[in-house]
N, C-alpha and C positions, 0 to 999 in steps of 0.2 A: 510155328507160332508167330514168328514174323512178319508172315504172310497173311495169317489172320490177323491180327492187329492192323495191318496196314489198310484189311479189307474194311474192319469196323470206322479207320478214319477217314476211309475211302468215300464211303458210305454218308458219313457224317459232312463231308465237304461236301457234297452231292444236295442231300436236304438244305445245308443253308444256300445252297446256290439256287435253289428252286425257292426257298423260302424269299429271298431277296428278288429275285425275277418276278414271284406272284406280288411282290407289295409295290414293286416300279410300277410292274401295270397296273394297279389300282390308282397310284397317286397322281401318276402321272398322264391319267385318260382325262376330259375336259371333266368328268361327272366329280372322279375323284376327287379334283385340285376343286372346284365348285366348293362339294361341301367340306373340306379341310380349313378352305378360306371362311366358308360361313359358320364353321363351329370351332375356328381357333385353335383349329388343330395342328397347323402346320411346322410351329416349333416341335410338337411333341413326334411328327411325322416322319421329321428327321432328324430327331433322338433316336426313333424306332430303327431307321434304316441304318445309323451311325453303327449304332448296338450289334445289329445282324451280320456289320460288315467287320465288326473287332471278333465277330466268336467266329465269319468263314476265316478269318486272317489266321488266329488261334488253330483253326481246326487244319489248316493248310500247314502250318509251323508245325503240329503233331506231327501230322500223316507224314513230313519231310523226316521227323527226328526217330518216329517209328524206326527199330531195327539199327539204326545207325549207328552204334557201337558195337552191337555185334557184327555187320559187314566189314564193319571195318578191323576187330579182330583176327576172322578170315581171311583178309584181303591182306595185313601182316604176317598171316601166317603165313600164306601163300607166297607171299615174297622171301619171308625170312628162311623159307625153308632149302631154296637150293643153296643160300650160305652154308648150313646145317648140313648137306650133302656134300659138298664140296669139302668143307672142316674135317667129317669124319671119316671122307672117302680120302680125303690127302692127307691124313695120320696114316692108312692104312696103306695107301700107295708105297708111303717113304718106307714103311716095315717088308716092303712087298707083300701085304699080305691080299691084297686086290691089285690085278692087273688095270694100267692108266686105260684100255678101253675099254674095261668094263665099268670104271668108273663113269665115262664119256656118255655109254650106254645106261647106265641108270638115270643119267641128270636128265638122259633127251626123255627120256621115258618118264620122268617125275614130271616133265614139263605138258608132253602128250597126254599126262594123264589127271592132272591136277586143274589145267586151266579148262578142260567141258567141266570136271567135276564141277566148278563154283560157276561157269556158266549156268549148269543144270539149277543149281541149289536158285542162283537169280530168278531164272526164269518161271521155276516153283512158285516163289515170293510172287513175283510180277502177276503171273495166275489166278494163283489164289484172293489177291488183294483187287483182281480185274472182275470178281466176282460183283462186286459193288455198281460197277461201270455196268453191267448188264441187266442186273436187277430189274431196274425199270421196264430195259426192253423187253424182258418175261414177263415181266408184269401186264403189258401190255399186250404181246403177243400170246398168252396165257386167256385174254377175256374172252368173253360171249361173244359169236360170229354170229352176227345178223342172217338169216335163212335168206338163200338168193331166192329172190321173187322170180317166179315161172313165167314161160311168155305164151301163159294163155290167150291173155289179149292184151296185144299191146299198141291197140288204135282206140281213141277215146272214144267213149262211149258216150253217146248222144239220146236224151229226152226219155234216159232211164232212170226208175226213182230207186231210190235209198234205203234199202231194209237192213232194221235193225233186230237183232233176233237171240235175247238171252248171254247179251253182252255182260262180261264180266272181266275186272282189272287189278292186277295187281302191280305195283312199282317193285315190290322185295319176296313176292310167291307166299308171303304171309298176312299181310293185311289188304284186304280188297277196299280199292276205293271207289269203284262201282259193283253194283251184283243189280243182277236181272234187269237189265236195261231192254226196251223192247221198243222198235216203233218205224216207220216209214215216211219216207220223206221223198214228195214225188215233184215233178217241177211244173212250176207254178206258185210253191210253197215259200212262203217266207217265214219263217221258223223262230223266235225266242228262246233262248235258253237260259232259266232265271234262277235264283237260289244263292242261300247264304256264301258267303267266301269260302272257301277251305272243301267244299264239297264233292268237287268230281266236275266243276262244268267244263272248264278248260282242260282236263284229259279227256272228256265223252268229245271236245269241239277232235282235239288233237287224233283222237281215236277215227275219226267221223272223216277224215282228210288225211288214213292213211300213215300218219307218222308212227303213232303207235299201233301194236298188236294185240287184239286182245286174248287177257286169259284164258276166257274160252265164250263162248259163242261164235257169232259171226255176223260181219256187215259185208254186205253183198250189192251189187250193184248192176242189173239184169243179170243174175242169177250167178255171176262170177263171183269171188270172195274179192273185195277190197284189196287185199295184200297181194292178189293173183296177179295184180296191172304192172306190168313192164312199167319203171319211173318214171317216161316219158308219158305214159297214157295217165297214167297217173296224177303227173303234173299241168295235164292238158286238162284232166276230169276236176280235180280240185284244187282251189288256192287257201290257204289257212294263213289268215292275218293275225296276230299278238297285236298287245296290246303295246309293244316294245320294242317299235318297227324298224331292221336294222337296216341304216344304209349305208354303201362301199362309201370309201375315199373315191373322187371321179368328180363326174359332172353331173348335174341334173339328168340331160340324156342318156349315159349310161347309165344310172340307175334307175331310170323309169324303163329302159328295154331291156335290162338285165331278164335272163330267161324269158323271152316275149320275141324276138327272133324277130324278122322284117315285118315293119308295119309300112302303112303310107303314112304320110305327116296329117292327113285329115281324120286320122282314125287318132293318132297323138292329141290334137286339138280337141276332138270330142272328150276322149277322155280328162283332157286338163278341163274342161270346162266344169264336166259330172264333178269333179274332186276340188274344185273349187280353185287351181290353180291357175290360170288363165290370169288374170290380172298380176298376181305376184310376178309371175316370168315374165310376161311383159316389161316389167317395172326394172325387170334386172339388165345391166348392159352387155353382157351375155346372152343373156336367154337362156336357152335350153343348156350352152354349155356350159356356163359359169361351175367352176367346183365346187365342190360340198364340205371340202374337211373330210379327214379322221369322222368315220363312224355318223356323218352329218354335220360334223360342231358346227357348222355356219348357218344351220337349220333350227328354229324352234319347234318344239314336241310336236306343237300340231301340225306343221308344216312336210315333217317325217312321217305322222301318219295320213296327211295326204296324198304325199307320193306312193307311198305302202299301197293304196285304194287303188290310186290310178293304175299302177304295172299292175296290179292284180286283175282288174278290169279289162286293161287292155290284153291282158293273156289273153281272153275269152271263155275262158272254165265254164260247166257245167252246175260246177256248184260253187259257191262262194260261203268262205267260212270265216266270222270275223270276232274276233275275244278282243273285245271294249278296246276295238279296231279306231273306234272316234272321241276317245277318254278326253283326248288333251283338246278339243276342240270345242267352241261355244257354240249355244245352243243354235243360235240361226244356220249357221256354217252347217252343222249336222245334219240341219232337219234337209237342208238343201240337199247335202248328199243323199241320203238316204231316199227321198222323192226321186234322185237320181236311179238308184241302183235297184229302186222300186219301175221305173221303168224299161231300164235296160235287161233286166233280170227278170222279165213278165213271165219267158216260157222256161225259167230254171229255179235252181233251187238256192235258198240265200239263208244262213244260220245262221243269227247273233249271239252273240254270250254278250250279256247284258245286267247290270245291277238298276238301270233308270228307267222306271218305267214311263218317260215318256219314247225310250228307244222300243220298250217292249210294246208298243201300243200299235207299231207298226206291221208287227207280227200277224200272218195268219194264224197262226198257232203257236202256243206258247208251254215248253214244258220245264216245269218247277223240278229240280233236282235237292234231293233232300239227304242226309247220310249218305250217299255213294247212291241213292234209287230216283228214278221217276216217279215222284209222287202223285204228280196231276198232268194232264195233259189239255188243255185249254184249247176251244177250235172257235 
């Protein structure tokens, strides 16, 4: 009983320690403290944190006081009992009615046999209540294992188009949020992908670049399935850009060559130029190496989807996939890119996910996603 109890405060100290770790990182990330400071929330911030840290301190004070009367009952008893031996074994002595070594021989034998017993009964407790402690890692080691991708081909594949063929997606195996998705995408192609919020574009882009699987059909790529590419061919055939562009703590140059492996410094320049960055780095006393902060902080939005463009460019992928990849960026800055990656990208293939149609105008082809479906296909 001890042992479970100890497990249920176990337990409980465990959540608020996670509960407190998940609310440090939010407050404490540049975005967090941003908007606390701009909605006045900061007193209330750390009310919140004050609070979380009086119930782990409470839940820590249980889990200590768990049991602790009755070990320590035991742990009296245990002691008190070779006086008890001794008292009734030396009345008996002086009657002669027990010989002094058989007395000697009991006490050694109560001591042999008493101190595993409460060792045992501890180490029960300690077990049972370590149940809590591992939880997590069953939990963990418990989920879905990603199927290891086969090494049918694992060299990228070059100047082959994109079939899409009765694609269908589920996030929970009960609601689809695409069904019958059909369509091909050959290079040369600069592609649109347009439709209401909420609909499926940003999982068909995500689907389309490999991250996700789908339910069922299949996107194929000269005749291989998508999900067949060894990662690295993979990540040589396609780049998928967010709208949410993350970058390391480092410098400029490490994250522009993150995954992008030896270039020459002229093929750097080209690409800073396409992405508009050429001026700004110049301008910095650094350069290339100056650091970026945490996550970017020393970068503005559009500046982080800059660099996002650039490493992705300079990888040299087949296909390039970009979800409102230029959101944070003004209109001239844009169109320049895009003129950019309209010429670099002549003999490949380029997907926008897009809400403005002055980005979709650039499109060879544009298809409207509607409910989870391809409603129209535009050429």
């Amino acid at each position: 009983r001890t042992g479970r109890n100890r497990q249920l405060w176990r337990a409980r100290v465990q959540d608020q320690n996670a509960a407190i770790d998940a609310k440090l990182s939010q407050v404490m990330s540049s975005d967090g403290a941003m908007l606390n400071r701009t909605t006045g929330m900061v007193d209330n911030v750390g009310a919140s944190l004050h609070s979380l840290a009086k119930e782990l301190s409470a839940a820590e004070s249980s889990l200590e006081r768990v049991g602790g009367a009755r070990l320590a009952v035991i742990g009296i008893s245990f002691a008190a009992l070779p006086v008890c031996i001794y008292w009734v074994g030396g009345q008996l002595y002086i009657t002669d009615a027990v010989p002094l070594g058989t007395l000697v021989a009991f006490a050694s034998l109560q001591f042999g046999v008493m101190r595993p017993a409460m060792g045992v009964m501890n180490i029960y407790a300690q077990l049972v209540s370590s149940k809590a402690l591992f939880s997590r890692l069953f939990e963990f080691l418990d989920s879905p294992v990603e199927e290891p991708r086969s090494l049918k081909w694992n060299v990228c594949p070059v100047g082959k188009s994109l079939l899409i063929k009765g694609v269908e997606f589920s996030y929970d195996g009960l609601t689809a949020v695409l069904r019958g998705v059909n369509g091909c995408c050959a290079p040369g192609d600069f592609i649109s992908i347009v439709g209401p919020s909420g609909v499926g574009k940003s999982t068909l882009g995500r689907l389309l670049a490999g991250l996700l699987r789908p339910t069922c059909g299949s996107i194929t790529v000269g005749g291989v399935d998508l999900c067949a590419l060894e990662y690295s061919a993979l990540a040589s055939y396609v780049r998928f850009l967010p709208q949410d562009s993350f970058i390391y703590e480092g410098t400029l140059r490490e994250n522009l060559l993150w995954g992008v492996g030896n270039v020459d410094s002229s093929d750097v320049d080209e690409v800073l130029e396409l992405a508009q960055l050429s001026e700004f780095v110049e301008g910095l006393p650094l350069g290339l190496d100056t650091p970026v902060g945490v996550r970017g902080a020393m970068l503005s939005g559009g500046q982080r989807q800059r660099i996002a463009i650039a490493r992705a460019v300079l990888a040299g992928p087949q296909v390039l996939i970009l979800d409102e990849a230029t959101s944070a960026l003004d209109e001239d800055t844009e169109r320049k890119i895009l003129d950019a990656i309209n010429r670099e990208f002549v003999d490949r293939i380029v997907i926008f996910i897009t809400h403005r149609p002055r980005v979709a105008a650039y499109a060879s082809r544009s298809l409207e996603v509607k409910d989870g479906a391809v409603m129209r296909i535009q050429c």
